[in-house]
N, C-alpha and C positions, 0 to 999 in steps of 0.2 A: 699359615694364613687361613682367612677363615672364608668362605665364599658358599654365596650361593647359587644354585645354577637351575634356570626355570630351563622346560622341555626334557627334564631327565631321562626322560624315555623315549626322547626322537632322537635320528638317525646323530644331528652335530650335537644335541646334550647331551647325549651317551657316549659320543668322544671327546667331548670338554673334562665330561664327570673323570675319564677312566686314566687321560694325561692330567690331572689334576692331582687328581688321587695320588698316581704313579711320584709324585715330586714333594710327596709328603703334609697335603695340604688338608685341611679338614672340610668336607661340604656337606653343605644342606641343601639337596635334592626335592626342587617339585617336581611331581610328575600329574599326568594329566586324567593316568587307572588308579584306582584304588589297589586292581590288583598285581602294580608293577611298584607301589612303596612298602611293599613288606620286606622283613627281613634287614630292620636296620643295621650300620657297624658305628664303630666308636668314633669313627672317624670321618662315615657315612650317612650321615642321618636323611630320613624319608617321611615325605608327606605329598599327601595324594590333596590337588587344591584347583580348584574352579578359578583363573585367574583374570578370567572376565567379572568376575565379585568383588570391589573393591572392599568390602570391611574383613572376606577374605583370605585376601591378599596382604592385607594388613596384620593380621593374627597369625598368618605363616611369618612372616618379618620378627614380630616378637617371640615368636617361639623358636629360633633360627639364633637372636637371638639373649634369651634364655638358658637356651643349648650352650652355646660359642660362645658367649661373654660380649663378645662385638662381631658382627660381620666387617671383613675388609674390602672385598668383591663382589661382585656380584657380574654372573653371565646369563642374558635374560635371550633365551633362544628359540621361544614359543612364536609360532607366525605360521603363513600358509598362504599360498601361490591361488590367483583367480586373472586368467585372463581374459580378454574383450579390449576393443577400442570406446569410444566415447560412444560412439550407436548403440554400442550392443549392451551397454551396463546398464541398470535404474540405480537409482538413490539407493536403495534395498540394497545391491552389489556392495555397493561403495561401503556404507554402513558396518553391513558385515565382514570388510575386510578391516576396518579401524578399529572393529574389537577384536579381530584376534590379532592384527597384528602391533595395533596402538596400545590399546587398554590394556591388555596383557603385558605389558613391559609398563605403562605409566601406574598403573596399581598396586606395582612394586617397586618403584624407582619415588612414588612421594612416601612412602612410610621408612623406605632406604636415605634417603636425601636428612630422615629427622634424625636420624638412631644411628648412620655412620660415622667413624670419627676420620680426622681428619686427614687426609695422604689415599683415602681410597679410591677404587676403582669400577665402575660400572660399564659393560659392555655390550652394547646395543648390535641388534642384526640390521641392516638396511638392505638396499637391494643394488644390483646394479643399471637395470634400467632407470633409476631416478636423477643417474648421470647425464643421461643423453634423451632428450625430448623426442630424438628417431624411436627408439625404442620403446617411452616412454607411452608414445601412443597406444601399444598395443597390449599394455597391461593398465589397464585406467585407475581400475577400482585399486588392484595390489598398489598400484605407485604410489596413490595418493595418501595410501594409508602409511607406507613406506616415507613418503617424504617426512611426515609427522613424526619419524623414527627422530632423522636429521636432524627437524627442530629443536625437539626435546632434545636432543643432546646439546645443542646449541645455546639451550637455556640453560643447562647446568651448568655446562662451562662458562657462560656469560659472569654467572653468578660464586662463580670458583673461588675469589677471593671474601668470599660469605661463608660458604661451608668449607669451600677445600678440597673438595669431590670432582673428579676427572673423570669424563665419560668421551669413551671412543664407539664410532660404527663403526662396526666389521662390515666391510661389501664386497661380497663373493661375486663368481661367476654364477653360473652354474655348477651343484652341488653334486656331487658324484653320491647319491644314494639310489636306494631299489628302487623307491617310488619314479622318479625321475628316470631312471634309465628304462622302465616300463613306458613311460609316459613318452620317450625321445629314443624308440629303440636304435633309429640310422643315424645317431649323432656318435662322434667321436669321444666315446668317453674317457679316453685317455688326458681330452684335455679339460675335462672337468677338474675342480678342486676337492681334494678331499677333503673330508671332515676332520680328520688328525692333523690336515693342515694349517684350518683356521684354527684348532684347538692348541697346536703348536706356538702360533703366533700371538694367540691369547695370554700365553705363559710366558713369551716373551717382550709381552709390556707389561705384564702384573712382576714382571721380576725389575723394572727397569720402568718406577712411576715416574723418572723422571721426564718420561718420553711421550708429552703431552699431546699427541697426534687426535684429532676427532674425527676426521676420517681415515681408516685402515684399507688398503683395497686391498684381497685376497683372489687374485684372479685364475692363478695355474695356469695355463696355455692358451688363455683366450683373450 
């Protein structure tokens, strides 16, 4: 299978890339440094790409592929945490959370939705405060940009029986990486999720499209 997996270089793309690989799959890797897409493999291909640039985003798609003959997948794992409740955010907040965590998935999901063939799979991040309204309140700017995940997924699958393209969220707990346990150092990170977990469960819908779920929840102990 052929897949491509944005964030190659953060904490859950570097464990999608590494169980993907492992089960003998071919990817093509964005990453966010230039100097973390050197040193491609055959089976590994890298490209260093601005994914808030949609024309891009779209030139990485065709050279992906180019490469690959077709992409089958695609794991789009680019995004980033801002909290505040509704006082504390402006416009400006809000804004800046929908391009990295909207644009950077919709910038590659419309040049994907042209050039996939049919039976594929696209896998979105969502969050899981955009479950609960309690929660919700106190990440404003992230949610709203997060709900926009939902949507768009909701629109491709609306439209499934046009292209044929299945798109699920993945919605974690809280993510067991560095950043994060710096940031929560008295929280129990035991019961965080880990990233080889979502990336586990990643592999176990790309193996098994028949399991059209659009929402995934990945929670681990919480």
């Amino acid at each position: 299978m052929n897949i491509i997996v944005s964030g190659a270089d953060g904490n859950l793309g570097a464990a999608v890339v590494e169980k993907l690989k492992s089960e003998g799959n071919k990817i093509f890797g964005l990453f966010g440094f230039e100097e973390n897409a050197k040193n491609p493999e055959d089976n590994f291909q890298k490209a260093a790409i601005d994914l808030m640039d949609a024309k891009a985003s779209e030139d990485a798609v065709k050279q992906a592929n180019d490469k690959f003959g077709e992409i089958n997948a695609a794991v789009l794992t680019v995004g980033g945490y801002a909290g505040g409740s509704i006082k504390d955010v402006s416009i400006e907040d809000i804004h800046k959370q929908i391009k990295l965590n909207f644009d950077t998935a919709f910038n590659l999901v419309k040049p994907l939705l042209e050039k996939m063939p049919k039976g594929s799979q696209i896998f979105l991040i969502g969050a899981k405060p955009v479950l609960s309204p309690d929660d919700l309140k106190n990440v404003v700017s992230y949610g709203l940009a997060k709900q926009l995940i939902f949507s768009l997924a909701d629109i491709i699958n609306a439209d499934f029986s046009e292209h044929g393209i299945n798109a699920h969220v993945i919605v974690p707990s809280i993510i067991d990486t560095p950043p994060n346990r710096e940031a929560m150092p008295d929280m129990n990170f035991d019961d965080w999720v880990k990233p080889e977990q979502i990336a586990a469960t990643i592999s176990h819908y790309l193996q098994h499209p028949e399991l059209r779920e659009g929402v995934i929840k990945v929670f681990g102990n919480m």
